[in-house]
N, C-alpha and C positions, 0 to 999 in steps of 0.2 A: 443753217448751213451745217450745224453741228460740229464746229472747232469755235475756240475762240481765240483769236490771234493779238499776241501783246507786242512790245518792242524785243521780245527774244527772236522774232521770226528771222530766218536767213533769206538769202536770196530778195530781200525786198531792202531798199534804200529809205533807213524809217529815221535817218535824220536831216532827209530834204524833204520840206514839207510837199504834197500831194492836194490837190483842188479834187479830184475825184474821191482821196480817203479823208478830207475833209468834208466835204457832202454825207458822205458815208457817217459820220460822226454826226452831222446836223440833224441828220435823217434818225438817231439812234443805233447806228451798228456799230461794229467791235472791232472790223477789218480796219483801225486808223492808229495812230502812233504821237507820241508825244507834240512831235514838231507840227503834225497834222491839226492837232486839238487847240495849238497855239494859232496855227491861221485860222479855225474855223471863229474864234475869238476875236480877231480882224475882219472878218467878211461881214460878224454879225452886225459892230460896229460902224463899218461902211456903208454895208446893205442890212439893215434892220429886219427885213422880210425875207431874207436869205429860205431860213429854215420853213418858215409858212410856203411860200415858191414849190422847195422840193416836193414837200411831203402831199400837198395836194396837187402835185402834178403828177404825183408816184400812186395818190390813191386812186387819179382818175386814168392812169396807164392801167396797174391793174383790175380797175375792172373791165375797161373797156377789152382788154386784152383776155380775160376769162369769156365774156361774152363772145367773141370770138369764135374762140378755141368750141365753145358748147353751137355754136351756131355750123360748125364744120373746118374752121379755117386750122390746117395742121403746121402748117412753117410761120415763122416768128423770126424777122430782122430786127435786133437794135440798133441802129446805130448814132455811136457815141454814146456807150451805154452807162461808162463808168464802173463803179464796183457794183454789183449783185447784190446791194442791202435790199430787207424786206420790209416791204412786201416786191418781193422780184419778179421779174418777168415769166420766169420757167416756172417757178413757183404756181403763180396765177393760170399759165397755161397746162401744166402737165396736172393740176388737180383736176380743171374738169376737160382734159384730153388728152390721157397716158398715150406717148407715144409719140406725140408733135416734135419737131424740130424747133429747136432755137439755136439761133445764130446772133450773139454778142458782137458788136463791132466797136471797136476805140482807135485812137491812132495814137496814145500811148504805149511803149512799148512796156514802159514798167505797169501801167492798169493791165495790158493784156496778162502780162506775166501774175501779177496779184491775184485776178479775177478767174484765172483756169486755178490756180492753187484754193482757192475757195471754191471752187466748184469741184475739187477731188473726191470730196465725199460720195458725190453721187454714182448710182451703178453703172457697171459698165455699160450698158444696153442705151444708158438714158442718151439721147438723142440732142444733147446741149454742148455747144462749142465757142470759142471766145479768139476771134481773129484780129491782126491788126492792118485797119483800111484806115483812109481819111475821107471825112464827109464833103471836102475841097474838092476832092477826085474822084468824083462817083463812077467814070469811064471802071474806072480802075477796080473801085469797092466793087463794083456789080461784076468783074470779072471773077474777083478773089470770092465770091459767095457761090458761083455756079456749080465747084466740087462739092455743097455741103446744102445748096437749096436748088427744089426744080423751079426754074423760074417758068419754067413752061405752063404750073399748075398756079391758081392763086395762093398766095402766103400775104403776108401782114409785116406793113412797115411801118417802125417804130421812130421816132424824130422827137423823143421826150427832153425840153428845155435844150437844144441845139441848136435848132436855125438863125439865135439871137448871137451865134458866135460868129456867124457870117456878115457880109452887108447886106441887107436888103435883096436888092437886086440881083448878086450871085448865088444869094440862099435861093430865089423863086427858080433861076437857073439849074441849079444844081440838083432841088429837089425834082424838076422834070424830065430832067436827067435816068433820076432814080425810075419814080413813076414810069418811064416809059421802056424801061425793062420788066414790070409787072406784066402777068399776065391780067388776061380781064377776068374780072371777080375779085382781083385782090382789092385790101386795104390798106390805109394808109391813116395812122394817129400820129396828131400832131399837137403836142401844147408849147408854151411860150408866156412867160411874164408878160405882164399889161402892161404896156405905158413904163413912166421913167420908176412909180413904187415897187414893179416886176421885174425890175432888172436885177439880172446878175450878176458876176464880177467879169462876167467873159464877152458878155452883152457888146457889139458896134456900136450899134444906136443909141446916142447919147437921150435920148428921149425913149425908148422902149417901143416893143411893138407894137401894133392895134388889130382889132378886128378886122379890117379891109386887108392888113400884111397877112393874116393868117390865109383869109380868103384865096389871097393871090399863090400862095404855095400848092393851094389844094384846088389850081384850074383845072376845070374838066373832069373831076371827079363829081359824084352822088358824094352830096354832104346830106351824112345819117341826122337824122331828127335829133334832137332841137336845133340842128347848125352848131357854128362857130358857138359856144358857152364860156360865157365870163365865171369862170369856177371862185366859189367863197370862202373867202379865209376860213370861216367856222361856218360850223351848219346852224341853221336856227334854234334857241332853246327849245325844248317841248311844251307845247298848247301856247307858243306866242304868235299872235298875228304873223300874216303873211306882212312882209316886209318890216317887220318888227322885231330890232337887234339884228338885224342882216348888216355885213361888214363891205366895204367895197372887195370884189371878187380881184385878185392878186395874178391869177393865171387865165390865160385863155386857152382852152382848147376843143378838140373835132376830129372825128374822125369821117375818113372820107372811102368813097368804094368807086373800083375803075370800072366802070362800064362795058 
């Protein structure tokens, strides 16, 4: 991002601790604060696989979202995006397609505030902005995106570790909500902790999600090859058998294409 942000920053409230600039910290970034770094020392404690969760939900966002961008796709929704640690969204997109649109969405008002001041650096031209919607209210989020994406052309939606904040049943709602403001062609990436070792701290479902919950989000969509994937803690050492030192997989996730 090219700043590095300590507890001198103004305008940000850096002695109530933050669940999004804690992440940010789990994940490796700078953008978090003392009181931040004291909860993310709680979460680990509670939720043990906290940090494993993010980071391979964030490595299988960015690629999925680079391929993307190289395949054609120019507009990028996150919503419920949190801070912009890397490897970030825009990042991923704008190296292999200068010029795309990203559209951050949180329903923080202090994340939005955080997240456009880490994003300053970039030039003026660059096509990245950072709004605040709630993923409860999608009527509403898909209105507040139409000044800043054509929804009329395909673009790409982003649902990275969010739908477990919902219940169930209002997440599948909710998300076809979204969906069906897409135009045809677009996409739709979705990951989500496994079961109750993939849960989060923001997680409903006392038990975690599963592959059939993933499925039911992404009705009606082309789910891209290989489907829903159970994503792995660690990659396999080098020259060990197939299934040999393989961990159970922590995240699930899929990307899907509207027809």
């Amino acid at each position: 991002m090219g700043r590095v942000y300590d507890d001198t920053v103004q305008a940000v409230d850096t002695s109530s601790p933050s669940l999004a600039r804690a992440y940010d910290y789990l994940l490796g970034g700078r953008a978090n604060f003392t009181a931040d770094r004291a909860l993310a020392g709680r979460l680990r404690a509670l939720y043990p696989a906290t940090s494993q969760v993010l980071s391979v939900s964030r490595a299988f966002l960015a690629s999925s979202v680079a391929d993307l961008a190289r395949a054609g796709i120019d507009q990028f929704i996150d919503v419920g995006c949190g801070l912009p640690t890397r490897p970030a969204v825009h990042e991923a997109v704008l190296r292999a397609r200068p010029g795309a649109r990203v559209v951050y969405v949180d329903r923080d008002p202090a994340v939005v505030s955080h997240a456009t001041a880490l994003l300053s650096p970039l030039p003026p031209a660059a096509q990245v902005r950072v709004i605040a919607a709630d993923l409860a209210e999608p009527e509403a989020l898909s209105w507040s995106l139409r000044p800043l994406v054509d929804l009329g052309r395909p673009s790409c939606l982003i649902l990275a570790l969010v739908v477990q904040a919902l219940e169930p049943g209002l997440a599948t709602a909710v998300v076809g909500v979204l969906i069906r403001a897409l135009a045809p062609g677009s996409h739709v990436i979705v990951t989500c902790g496994l079961g109750a070792e993939g849960r989060l701290p923001d997680a409903m479902s006392g038990s975690g999600l599963t592959a059939p919950d993933l499925s039911a989000f992404l009705a009606g969509l082309d789910i891209a090859p290989p489907g829903v994937e159970q994503l792995p803690r660690l990659q396999r050492s080098p020259g060990a058998r197939p299934g040999q030192g393989d961990q159970p997989g922590l995240v699930l996730g899929a990307v899907g294409r509207k027809p």
